[in-house]
C-alpha positions as CSV (number, residue, x, y, z in Angstrom):
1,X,28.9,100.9,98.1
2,X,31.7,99.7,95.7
3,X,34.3,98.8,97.2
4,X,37.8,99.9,96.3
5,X,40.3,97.7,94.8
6,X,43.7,97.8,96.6
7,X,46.6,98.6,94.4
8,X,50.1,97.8,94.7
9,X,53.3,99.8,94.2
10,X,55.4,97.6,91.7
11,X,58.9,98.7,93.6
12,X,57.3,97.3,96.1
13,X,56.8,94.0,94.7
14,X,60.5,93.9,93.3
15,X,61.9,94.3,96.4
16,X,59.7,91.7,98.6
17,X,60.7,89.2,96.0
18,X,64.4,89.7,95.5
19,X,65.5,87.7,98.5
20,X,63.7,84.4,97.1
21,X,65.3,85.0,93.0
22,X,68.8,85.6,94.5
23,X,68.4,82.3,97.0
24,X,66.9,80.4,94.0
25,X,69.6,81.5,91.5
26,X,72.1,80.6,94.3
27,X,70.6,77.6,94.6
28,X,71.0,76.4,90.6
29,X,74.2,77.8,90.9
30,X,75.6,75.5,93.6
31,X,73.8,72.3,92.0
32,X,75.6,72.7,88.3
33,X,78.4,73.1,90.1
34,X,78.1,70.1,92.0
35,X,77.1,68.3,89.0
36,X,80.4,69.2,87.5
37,X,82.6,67.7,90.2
38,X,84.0,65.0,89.2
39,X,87.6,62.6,89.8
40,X,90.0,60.6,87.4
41,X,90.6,57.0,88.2
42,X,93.4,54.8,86.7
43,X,94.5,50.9,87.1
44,X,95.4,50.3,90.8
45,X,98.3,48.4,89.6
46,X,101.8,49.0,87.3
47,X,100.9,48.4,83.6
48,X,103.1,45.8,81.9
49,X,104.9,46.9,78.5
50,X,107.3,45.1,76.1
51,X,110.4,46.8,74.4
52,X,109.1,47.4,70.7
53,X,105.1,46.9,71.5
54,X,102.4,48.8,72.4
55,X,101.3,50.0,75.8
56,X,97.5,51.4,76.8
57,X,97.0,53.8,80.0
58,X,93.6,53.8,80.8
59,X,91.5,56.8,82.3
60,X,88.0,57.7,83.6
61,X,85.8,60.1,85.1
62,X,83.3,59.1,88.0
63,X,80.9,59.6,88.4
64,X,80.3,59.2,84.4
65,X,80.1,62.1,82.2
66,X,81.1,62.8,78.8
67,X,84.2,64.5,78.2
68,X,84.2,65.7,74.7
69,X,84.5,69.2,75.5
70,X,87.0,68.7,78.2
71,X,90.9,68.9,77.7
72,X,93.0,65.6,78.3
73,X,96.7,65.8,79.2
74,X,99.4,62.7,79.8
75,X,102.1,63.9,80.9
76,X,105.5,63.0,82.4
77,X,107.4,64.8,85.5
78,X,106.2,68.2,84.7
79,X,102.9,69.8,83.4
80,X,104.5,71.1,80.0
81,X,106.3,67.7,79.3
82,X,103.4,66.6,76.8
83,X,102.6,62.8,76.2
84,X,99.6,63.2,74.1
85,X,97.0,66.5,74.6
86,X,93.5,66.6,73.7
87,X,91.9,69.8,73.4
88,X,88.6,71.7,71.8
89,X,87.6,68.2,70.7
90,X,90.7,67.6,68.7
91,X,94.5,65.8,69.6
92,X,96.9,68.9,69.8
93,X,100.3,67.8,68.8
94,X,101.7,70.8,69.0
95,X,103.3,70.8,72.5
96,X,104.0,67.3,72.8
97,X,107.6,66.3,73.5
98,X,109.7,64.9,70.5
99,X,110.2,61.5,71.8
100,X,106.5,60.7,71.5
101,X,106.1,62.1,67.9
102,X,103.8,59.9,66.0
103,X,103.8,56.9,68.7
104,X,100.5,58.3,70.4
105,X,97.1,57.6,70.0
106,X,93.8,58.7,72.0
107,X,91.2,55.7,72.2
108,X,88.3,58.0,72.0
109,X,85.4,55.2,71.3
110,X,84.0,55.4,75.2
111,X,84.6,59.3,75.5
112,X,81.0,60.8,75.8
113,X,81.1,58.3,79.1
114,X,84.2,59.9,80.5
115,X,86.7,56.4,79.3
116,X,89.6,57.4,77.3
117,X,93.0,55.4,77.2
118,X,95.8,56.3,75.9
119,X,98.4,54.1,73.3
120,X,101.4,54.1,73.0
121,X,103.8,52.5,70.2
122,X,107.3,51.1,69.5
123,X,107.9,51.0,73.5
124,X,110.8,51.9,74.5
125,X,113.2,52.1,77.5
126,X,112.7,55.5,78.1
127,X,109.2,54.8,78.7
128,X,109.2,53.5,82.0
129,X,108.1,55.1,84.7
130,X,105.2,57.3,85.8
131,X,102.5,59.5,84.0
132,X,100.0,61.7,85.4
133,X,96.4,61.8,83.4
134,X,94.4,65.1,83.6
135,X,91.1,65.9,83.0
136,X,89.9,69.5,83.1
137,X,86.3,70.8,82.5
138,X,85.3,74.9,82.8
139,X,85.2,75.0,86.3
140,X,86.9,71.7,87.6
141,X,89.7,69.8,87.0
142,X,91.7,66.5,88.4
143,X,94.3,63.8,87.9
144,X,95.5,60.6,88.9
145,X,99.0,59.3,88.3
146,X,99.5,55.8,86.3
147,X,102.7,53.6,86.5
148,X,103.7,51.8,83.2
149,X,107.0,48.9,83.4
150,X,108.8,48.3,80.1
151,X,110.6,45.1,80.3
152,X,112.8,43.5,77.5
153,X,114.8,40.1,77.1
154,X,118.2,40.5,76.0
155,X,120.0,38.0,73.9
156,X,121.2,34.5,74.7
157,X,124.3,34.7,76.7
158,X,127.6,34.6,74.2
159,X,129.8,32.2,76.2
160,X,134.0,33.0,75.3
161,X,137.0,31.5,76.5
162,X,139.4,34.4,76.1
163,X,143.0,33.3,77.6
164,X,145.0,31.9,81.0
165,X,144.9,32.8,84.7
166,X,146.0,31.9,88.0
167,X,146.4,28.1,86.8
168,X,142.8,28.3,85.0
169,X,141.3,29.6,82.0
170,X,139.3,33.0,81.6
171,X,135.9,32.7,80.6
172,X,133.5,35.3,80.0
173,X,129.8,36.1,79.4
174,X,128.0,38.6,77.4
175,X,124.7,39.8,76.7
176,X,123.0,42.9,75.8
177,X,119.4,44.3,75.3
178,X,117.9,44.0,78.5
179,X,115.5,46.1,80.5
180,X,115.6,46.7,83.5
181,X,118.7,45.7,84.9
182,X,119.5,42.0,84.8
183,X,121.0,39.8,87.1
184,X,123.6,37.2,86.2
185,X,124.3,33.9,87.5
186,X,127.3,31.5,87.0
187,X,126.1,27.4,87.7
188,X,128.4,24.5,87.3
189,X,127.1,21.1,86.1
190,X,124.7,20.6,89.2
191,X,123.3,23.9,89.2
192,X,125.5,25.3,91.8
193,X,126.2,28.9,91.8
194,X,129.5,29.7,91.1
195,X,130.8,32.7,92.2
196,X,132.2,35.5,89.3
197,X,135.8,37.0,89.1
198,X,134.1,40.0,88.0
199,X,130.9,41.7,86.8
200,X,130.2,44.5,84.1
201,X,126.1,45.4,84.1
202,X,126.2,49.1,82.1
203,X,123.5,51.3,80.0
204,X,124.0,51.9,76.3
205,X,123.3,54.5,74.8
206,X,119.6,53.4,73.8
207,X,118.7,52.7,77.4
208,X,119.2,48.7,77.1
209,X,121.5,47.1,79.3
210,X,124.5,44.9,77.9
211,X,126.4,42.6,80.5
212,X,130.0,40.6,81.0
213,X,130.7,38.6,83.5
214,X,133.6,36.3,84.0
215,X,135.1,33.4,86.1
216,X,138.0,32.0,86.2
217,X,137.9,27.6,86.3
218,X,140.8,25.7,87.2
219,X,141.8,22.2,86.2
220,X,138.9,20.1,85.4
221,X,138.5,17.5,82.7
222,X,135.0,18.2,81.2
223,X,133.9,20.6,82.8
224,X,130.6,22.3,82.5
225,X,129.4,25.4,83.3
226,X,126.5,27.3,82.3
227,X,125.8,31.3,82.7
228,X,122.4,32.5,83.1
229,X,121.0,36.3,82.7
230,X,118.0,36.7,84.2
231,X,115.1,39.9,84.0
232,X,114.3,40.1,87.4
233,X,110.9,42.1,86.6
234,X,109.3,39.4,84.2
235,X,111.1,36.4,86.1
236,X,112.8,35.6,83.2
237,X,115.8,34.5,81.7
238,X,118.5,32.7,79.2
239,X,120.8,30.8,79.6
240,X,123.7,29.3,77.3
241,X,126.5,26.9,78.5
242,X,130.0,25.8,77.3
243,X,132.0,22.3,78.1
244,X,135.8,23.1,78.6
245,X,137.5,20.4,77.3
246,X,141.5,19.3,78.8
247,X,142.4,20.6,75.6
248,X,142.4,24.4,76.5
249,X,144.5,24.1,79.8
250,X,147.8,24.8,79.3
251,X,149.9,21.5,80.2
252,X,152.9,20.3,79.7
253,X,153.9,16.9,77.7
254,X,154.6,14.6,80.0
255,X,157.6,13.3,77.7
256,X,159.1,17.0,77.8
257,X,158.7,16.4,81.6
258,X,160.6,13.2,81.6
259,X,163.5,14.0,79.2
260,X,164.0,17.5,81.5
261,X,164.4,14.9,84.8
262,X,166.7,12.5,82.9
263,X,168.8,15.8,81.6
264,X,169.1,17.1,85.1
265,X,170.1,13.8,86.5
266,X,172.9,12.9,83.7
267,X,174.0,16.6,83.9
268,X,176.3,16.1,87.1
269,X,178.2,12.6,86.3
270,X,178.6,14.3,83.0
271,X,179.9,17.8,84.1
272,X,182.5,16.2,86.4
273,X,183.6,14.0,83.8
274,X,184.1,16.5,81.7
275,X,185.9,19.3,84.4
276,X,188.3,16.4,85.1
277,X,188.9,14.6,82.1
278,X,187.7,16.2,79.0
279,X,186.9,20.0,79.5
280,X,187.1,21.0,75.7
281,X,184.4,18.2,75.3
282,X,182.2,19.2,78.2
283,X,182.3,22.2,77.1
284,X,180.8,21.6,73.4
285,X,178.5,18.9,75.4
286,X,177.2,22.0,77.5
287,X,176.7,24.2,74.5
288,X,174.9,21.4,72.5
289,X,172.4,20.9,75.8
290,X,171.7,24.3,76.2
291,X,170.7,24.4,72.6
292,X,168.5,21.4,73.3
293,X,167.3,22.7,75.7
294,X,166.4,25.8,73.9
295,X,164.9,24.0,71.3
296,X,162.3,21.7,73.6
297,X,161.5,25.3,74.9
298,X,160.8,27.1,71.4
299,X,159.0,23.8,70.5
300,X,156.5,24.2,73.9
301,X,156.2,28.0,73.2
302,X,155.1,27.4,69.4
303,X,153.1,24.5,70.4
304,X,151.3,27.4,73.3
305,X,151.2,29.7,70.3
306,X,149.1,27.4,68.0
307,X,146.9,26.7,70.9
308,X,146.5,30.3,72.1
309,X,145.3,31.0,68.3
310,X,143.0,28.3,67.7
311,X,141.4,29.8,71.0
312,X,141.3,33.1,69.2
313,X,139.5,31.2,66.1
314,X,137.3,29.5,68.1
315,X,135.8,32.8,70.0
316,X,135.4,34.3,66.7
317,X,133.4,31.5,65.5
318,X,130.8,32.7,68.2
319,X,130.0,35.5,66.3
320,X,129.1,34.2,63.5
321,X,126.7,36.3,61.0
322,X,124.9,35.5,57.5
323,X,126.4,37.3,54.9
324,X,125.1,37.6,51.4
325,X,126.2,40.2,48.3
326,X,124.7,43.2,47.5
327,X,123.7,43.5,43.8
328,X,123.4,46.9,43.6
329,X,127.3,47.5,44.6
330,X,129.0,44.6,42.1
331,X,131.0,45.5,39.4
332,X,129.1,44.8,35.6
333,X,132.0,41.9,35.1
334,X,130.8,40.2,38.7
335,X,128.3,37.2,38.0
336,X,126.6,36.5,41.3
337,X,125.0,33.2,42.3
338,X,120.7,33.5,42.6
339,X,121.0,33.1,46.6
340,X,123.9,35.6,46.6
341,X,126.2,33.7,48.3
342,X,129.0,33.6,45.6
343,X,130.7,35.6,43.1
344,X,133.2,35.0,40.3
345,X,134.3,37.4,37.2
346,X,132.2,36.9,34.1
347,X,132.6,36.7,30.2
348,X,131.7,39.9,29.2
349,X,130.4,42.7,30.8
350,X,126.4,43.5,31.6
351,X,124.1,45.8,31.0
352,X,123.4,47.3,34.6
353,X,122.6,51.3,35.7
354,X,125.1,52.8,36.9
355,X,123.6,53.6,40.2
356,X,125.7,55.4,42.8
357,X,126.5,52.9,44.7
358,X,127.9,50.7,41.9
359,X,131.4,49.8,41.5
360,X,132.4,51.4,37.7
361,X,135.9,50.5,37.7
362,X,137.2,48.0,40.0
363,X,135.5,44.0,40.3
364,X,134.7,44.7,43.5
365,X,130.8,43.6,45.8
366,X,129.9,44.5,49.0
367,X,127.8,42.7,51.5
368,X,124.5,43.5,51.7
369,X,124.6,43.9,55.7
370,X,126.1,46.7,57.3
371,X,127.8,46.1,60.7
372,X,127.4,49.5,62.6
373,X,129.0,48.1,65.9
374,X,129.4,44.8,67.4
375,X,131.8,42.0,66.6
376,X,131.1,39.8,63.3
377,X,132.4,36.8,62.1
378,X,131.8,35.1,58.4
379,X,134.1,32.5,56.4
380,X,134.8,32.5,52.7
381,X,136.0,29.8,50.5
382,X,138.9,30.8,48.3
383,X,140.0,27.2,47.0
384,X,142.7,26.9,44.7
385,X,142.2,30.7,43.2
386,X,145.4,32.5,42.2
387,X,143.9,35.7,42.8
388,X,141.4,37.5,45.7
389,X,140.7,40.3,48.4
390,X,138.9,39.8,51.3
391,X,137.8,42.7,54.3
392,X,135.7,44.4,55.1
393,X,135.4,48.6,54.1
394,X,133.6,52.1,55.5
395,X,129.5,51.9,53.7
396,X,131.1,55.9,52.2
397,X,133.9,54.2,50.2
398,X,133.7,55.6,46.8
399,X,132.7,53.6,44.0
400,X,134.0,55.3,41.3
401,X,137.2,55.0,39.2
402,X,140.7,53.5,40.8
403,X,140.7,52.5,44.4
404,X,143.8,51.7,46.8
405,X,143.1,49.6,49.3
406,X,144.4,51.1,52.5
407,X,142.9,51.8,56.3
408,X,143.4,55.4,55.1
409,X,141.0,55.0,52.5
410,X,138.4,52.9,54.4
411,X,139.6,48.9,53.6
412,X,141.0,46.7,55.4
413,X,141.7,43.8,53.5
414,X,144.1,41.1,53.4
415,X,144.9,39.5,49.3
416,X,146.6,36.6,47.3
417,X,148.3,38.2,44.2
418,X,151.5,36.8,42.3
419,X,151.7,33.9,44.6
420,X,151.8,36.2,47.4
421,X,149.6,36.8,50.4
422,X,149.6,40.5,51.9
423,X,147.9,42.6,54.2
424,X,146.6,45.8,52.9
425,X,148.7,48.3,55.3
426,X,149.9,51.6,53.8
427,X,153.1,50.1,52.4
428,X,151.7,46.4,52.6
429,X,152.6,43.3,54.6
430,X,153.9,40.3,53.3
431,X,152.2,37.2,55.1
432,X,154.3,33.9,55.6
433,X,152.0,31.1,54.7
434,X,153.0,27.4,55.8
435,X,150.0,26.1,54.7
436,X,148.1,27.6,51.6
437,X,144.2,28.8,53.2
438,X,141.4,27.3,51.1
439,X,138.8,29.3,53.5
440,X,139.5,32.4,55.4
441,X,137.5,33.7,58.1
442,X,137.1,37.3,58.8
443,X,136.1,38.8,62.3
444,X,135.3,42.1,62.7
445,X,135.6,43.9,66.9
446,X,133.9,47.1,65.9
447,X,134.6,48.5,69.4
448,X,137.6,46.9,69.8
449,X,139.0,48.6,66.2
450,X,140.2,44.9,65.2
451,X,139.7,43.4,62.1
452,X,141.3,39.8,62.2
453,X,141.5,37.1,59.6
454,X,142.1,33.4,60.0
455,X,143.5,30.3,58.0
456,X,140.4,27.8,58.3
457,X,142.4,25.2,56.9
458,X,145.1,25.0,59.9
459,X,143.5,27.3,62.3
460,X,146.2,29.9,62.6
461,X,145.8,33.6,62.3
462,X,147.0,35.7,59.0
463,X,146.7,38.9,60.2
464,X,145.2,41.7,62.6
465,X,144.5,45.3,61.6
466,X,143.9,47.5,64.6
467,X,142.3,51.0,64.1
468,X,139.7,53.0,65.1
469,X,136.1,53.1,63.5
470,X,133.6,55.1,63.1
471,X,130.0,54.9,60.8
472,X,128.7,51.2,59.4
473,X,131.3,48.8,57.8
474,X,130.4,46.2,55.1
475,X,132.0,42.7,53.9
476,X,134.3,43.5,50.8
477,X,134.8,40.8,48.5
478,X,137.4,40.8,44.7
479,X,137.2,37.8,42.6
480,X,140.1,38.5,40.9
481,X,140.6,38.6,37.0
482,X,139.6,35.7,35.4
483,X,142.6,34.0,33.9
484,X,141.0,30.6,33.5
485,X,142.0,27.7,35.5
486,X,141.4,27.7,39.5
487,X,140.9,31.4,39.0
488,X,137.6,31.3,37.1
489,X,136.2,29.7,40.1
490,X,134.1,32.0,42.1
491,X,134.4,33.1,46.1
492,X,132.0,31.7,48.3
493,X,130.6,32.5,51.6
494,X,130.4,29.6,53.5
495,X,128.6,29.0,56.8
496,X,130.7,28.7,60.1
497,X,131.7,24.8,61.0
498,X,129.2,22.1,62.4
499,X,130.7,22.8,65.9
500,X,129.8,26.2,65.8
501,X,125.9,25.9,65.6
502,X,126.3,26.0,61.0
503,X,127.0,23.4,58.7
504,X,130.2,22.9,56.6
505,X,130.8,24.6,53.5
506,X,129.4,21.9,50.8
C-alpha cells in the first residue's frame, strides 16, 4: 500500500516562520545601527594662532569611518553662526558668516577615514575663542568643542617725555597691536619695578589693544628707565628705554639765584637811604630794579620756552616715518630724483598722462604714503630757496585747475614767499623768523587734529594748526617757480637726525 504524502497548507508555513524573519530583520537592523554610532574627537588642548597667519582645527570620527557623505559644520556660539559647512560632498558657502568669507578651507585629504581639519587664514582677533565641530550621518550625529588662542605682539614701546610735574618730568609709554591684553611694566636702571602714575590698556576698533602708561621721575642726573609691554599668553614682550638727561629738568641758573640774594640784601640799606636822604632817587632806583627784575624773569621764562619746545621737537622726532613722492600726482614741470626723495621745478614741461590724480595746474607732489591715523613725523631740507610749501593735505584734494591752500579746502601748509614765511590759515599768518630754517620738520597728531612744524635749524616751533580730521592725509610738497639761483635747487626729504635712530641729511 502506497503510502500518502503529507501536504502542507502554505498559510500555515507563513505564519510558523514569521516570528524568526521579523527577529532576524530586527536583528540587522540594530547592528547597522550600531555600526553607525560613532563620536568626534578634537586636540585636548587650546590651539595656538598668530595675528595675520593661519590656524588648523582638527576633527575625527572613532571609531574610523569615512565621512564623505556626511555633513561637517564649525561653528561659533550658535548652530546657524557658520564657520565653514560641508554638505552632499561639497563646501556650502552659502550660510557661512561674513567674517570668514574666503579665509576657510576644508583639508579633505584623510576624509574617507573620518580626519578632516579645518584652516583658517589672515587670523584675526576676533578669532579667539571657541568652536564646536559637527559631524552628522543619516541616523547619528555628534560634536566636540575646540578652543583656538590668537596672540599678537604689538610694537616696541614709543618712549615720550611730554612736560613738568610735581618737581619731575612726565613721561609716557605707548604701544599698540596687541592681543590679548598686555601688561606693562615700568624698571629703572637695576630692573626695579617702578610703580606708574597712570595706566590706559583699551580695544581699538580692530580688536588690538593699544596702551599708555606714564610716571612721573624726579630729580636724577642720568637717569634710566626702561618700559616693558609684555603678552602675557605667549610670555612675551618689548621693551624700549630712554636716559633723561639734567637737561630736561627745569632748574634755575645758579647766577640768577645769586644776583636775586645780593638784590634782596642791598634792597634795605638802599631803600632807607633813599626814604631819608634821596626819595626822588630811590624812587627811580626802585623803578629801574623792578624792571631788572622783570627782565631776569622774561629772560628765565624765554629760556623755559625754548626748552619746553625743543622738548616738543624732540617727541616728534620719535615718530619719524620714510617718506618718498608719488609720481603719479607731480605736476609735468616737477623733475623728481630716481629714489624719489627730491623734487625741484624743471626746464620745460613733460610728456606725462594726465591721470586723475595728476596735478594739471599747480607744481605741486604728494607723498606716496597715506597717513590714515596715527602721529607722523618727516624733515625736509629747504636750503637757501626763496620759494616753498610744505604740509600735509586730505588724499580727495582736487587736482585740477587753481587751488587755495586753506584747512577749508583740505591743506595745511606753512610757505616762504616774498621773503616771507606764512601759515596757510583762511586769512594767512605771518611767521616771525629769528633765524631763517634750512630744514623744517613736519608732524602730523591725526587724533589729536595737530599738524605742527618745526625750525631744524634752532629747534623752535613755526606753527601749529589744530583741526579735526577725517579720511587718509598725505605729505604735500611745492618747489616753487624756478627763478634761478638758490631757487632752482630742489626740496629734499631728509632722514630724522643721528640721535633719533636716522642719519643726517647729507
Amino acid at each position: 500500500m502506497r503510502g500518502k504524502v503529507p501536504s502542507f497548507s502554505p498559510g500555515c508555513t507563513v505564519s510558523s516562520a514569521l516570528p524568526g524573519y521579523l527577529a532576524l530583520c530586527l536583528a540587522l537592523q540594530a547592528h547597522r545601527l550600531a555600526s553607525a554610532q560613532f563620536t568626534v574627537t578634537g586636540p585636548d588642548h587650546p590651539i595656538t594662532a598668530s595675528l595675520g597667519g593661519e590656524a588648523v582645527l582638527p576633527c575625527h570620527l572613532s571609531p574610523r569611518m569615512s565621512a564623505e557623505s556626511m555633513e561637517l559644520r564649525w561653528f561659533r556660539s550658535r548652530f546657524s553662526a557658520v564657520v565653514h559647512l560641508y554638505r552632499d560632498g561639497q563646501d556650502q558657502y552659502g550660510e557661512q558668516m561674513p567674517e570668514y568669507r574666503g579665509r576657510t578651507e576644508l583639508l579633505k585629504d584623510d576624509i574617507t577615514n573620518g580626519s578632516v581639519s579645518l584652516r583658517i587664514h589672515n587670523i584675526r582677533p576676533s578669532d579667539d575663542g571657541q568652536y564646536k565641530c559637527f559631524f552628522q550621518s543619516s541616523v547619528s550625529y555628534e560634536d566636540t568643542l575646540l578652543e583656538l588662542h590668537v596672540s599678537g605682539l604689538g610694537s616696541a614701546p614709543a618712549i615720550s617725555v611730554e612736560g613738568y610735574q610735581d618737581g619731575g618730568i612726565w613721561v609716557v609709554c605707548r604701544s599698540s597691536g596687541w592681543f590679548p591684553k598686555p601688561e606693562v611694566l615700568w624698571r629703572d636702571l637695576q630692573g626695579q619695578l617702578l610703580p606708574s602714575a597712570s595706566e590706559n590698556i583699551s580695544q581699538e576698533a580692530n580688536g588690538l589693544f593699544q596702551t599708555e602708561a606714564t610716571i612721573v621721575l624726579t630729580e636724577e642726573p642720568n637717569q634710566k628707565v626702561s618700559c616693558c609691554v609684555r603678552n602675557p599668553r605667549l610670555n612675551q614682550e618689548r621693551q624700549s628705554e630712554i636716559s633723561i638727561a639734567e637737561l630736561f629738568f627745569p632748574r634755575v641758573s645758579p647766577g640768577i639765584v645769586a644776583r636775586g640774594v645780593i638784590l634782596a640784601l642791598l634792597a634795605v640799606p638802599i631803600a632807607l637811604a633813599s626814604y631819608c636822604f634821596w626819595r626822588q632817587h630811590r624812587a627811580k632806583e626802585t623803578l629801574r630794579s623792578e624792571l631788572a627784575s622783570e627782565k631776569v624773569q622774561s629772560a628765565h621764562l624765554a629760556e623755559k620756552d625754548k626748552l619746553q619746545a625743543e622738548i616738543r621737537w624732540r617727541i616728534a622726532q620719535l615718530y619719524a616715518v620714510d617718506v618718498t613722492l608719488d609720481p603719479d600726482t607731480a605736476n609735468p614741470w616737477l623733475v623728481l630724483s630716481e629714489d624719489r626723495k627730491s623734487v625741484r621745478r624743471g626746464d620745460t614741461r613733460q610728456d606725462l598722462p594726465d591721470n586723475p590724480e595728476r596735478f594739471d595746474y599747480c607744481g605741486f607732489v604728494l607723498g606716496a604714503e597715506g597717513f590714515p591715523g596715527g602721529r607722523r613725523y618727516w624733515e625736509v631740507e629747504v636750503g637757501d630757496k626763496t620759494s616753498w610749501e610744505l604740509g600735509v593735505c586730505r588724499e580727495s584734494v582736487s587736482r585740477k585747475g587753481q587751488i587755495t591752500l586753506s584747512p577749508e579746502d583740505g591743506y595745511w601748509a606753512v610757505l616762504l614767499r616774498d621773503g616771507e614765511y606764512k601759515a596757510c590759515t583762511s586769512s594767512w599768518t605771518i611767521l616771525p623768523m629769528s633765524v631763517r630754517p634750512r630744514r623744517v620738520g613736519i608732524f602730523l597728531d591725526y587724533e589729536a587734529g595737530k599738524v605742527s612744524f618745526y625750525n631744524v635749524t634752532d629747534r623752535s616751533q613755526l606753527f601749529t594748526f589744530t583741526d579735526t580730521f577725517s579720511g587718509t592725509l598725505r605729505p604735500f610738497f611745492y618747489p616753487g617757480l624756478r627763478a634761478g639761483g638758490e631757487n632752482a635747487a630742489p626740496l629734499i626729504i631728509c632722514p630724522v637726525p643721528a640721535q633719533a635712530g636716522g642719519n643726517l641729511c647729507p
